[in-house]
C-alpha positions in Angstrom: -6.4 14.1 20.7 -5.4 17.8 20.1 -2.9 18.1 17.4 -0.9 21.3 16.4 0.4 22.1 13.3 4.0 22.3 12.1 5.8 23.4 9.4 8.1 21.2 7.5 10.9 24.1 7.6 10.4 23.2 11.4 11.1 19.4 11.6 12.9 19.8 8.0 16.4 18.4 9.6 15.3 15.9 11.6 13.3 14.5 8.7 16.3 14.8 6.4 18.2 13.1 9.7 15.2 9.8 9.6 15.0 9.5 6.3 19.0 9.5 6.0 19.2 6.2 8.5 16.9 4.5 6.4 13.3 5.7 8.4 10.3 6.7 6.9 8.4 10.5 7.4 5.1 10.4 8.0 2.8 14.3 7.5 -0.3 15.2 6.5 0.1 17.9 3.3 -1.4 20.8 3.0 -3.0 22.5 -0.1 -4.8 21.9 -2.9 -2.6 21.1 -5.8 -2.8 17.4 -5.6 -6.8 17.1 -5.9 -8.6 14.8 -6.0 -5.8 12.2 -4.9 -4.6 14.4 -1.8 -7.1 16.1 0.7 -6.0 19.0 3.1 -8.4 17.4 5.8 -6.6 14.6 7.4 -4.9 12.7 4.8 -1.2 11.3 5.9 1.4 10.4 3.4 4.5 8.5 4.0 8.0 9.2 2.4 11.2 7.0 2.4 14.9 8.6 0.8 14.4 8.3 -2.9 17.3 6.1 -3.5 17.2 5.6 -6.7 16.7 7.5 -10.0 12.5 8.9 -9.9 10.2 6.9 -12.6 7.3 8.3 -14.1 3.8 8.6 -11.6 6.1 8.4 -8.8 5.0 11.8 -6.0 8.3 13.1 -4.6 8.2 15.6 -2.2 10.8 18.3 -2.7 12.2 21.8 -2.1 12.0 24.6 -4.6 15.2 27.1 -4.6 12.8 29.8 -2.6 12.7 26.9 0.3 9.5 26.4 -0.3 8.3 22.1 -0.4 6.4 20.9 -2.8 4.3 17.4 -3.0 4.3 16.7 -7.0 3.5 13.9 -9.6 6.0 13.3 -11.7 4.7 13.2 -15.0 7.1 12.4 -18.1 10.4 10.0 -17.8 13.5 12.3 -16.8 14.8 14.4 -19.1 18.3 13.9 -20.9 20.3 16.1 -18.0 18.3 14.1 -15.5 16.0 16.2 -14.1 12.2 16.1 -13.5 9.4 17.1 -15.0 6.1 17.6 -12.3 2.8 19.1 -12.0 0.2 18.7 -9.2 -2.8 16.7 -9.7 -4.9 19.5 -9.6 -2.7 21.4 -12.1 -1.8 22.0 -15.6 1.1 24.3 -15.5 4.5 21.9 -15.7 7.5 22.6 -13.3 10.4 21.7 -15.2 14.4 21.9 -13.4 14.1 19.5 -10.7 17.0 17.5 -9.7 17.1 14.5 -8.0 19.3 16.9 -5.0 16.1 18.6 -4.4 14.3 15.9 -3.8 13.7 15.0 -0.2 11.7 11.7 -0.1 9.2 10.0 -2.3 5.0 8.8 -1.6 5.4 5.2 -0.8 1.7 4.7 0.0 -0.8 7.3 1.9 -4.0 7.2 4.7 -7.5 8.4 4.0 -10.2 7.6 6.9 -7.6 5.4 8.5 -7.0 3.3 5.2 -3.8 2.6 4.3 -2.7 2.5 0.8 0.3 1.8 -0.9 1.7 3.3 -3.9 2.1 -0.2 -5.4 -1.7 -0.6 -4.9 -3.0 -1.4 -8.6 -6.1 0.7 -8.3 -3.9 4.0 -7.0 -1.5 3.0 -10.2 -4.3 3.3 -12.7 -5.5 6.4 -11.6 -1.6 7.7 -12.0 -1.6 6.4 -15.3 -5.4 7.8 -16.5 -4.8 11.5 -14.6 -1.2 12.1 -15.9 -2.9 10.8 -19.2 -5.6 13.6 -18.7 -3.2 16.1 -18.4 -3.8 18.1 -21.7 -7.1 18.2 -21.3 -7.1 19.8 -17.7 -6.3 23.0 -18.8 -9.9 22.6 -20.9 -11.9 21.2 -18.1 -10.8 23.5 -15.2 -9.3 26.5 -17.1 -12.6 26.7 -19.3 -14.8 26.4 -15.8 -13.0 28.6 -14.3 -13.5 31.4 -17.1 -17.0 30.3 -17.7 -17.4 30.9 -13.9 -16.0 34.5 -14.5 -18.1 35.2 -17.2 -21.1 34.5 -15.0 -20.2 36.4 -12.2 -19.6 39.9 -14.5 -23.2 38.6 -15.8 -24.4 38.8 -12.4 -23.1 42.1 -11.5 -20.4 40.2 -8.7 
């Protein structure tokens, strides 16, 4: 099956439209900031209307002011005004200012390989709970490779 690639700018009103009657939005994301849980080759993820307030662990997808949309963990309770706190899973650096208008639906479970599962799955809730608890030290683990990387390359004359 030949499949072409759209941008959510493209479809972004008649998702808004689905998810408005009560439908669910189906897309596969693109990128790399929600390693290791979200792969850019073929993984789906579903989104209902987040009716309700976000919680903790929950992965809303919203818009940033620059239109841009943005698939991220929510990663401390909401803050006094109400809005969000999120980082990617593959991230350290914390996004703070987002609202609940910005955001557009919210991960009720995703498809790997043709599996289906749910964000209620127990096994998908740990690892929430153990990569948000990581958080402080990802900036260690990847920031530190990362530099330890570019010290190796300057060794090596790249």
């Amino acid at each position: 099956m030949k499949t072409k690639q759209i941008h959510l700018a493209d479809i972004y009103d008649v998702m808004m439209e689905k998810l408005e009657m009560g439908g669910r939005v189906n897309f596969n994301p693109r990128g790399t900031s929600m390693l290791p849980m979200l792969h850019n080759d073929g993984d789906r993820v579903e989104i209902i209307k987040a009716t309700a307030p976000l919680k903790k662990y929950d992965l809303p997808l919203y818009r940033r002011p620059d239109g841009s949309f943005v698939l991220h963990r929510v990663v401390r309770k909401p803050l006094p005004d109400g809005s969000y706190v999120m980082c990617g899973d593959n991230q350290w650096h914390l996004e703070y200012g987002i609202t609940h208008n910005d955001i557009i639906g919210v991960v009720t479970a995703f498809e790997r390989k043709g599996k289906h599962i749910s964000a209620k799955n127990p096994l998908y809730r740990l690892y929430c709970v153990v990569w948000v608890g990581i958080m402080p030290l990802r900036h260690l683990v990847f920031g530190g490779g990362n530099r330890l990387k570019g010290i190796l390359n300057r060794r090596n004359g790249k």
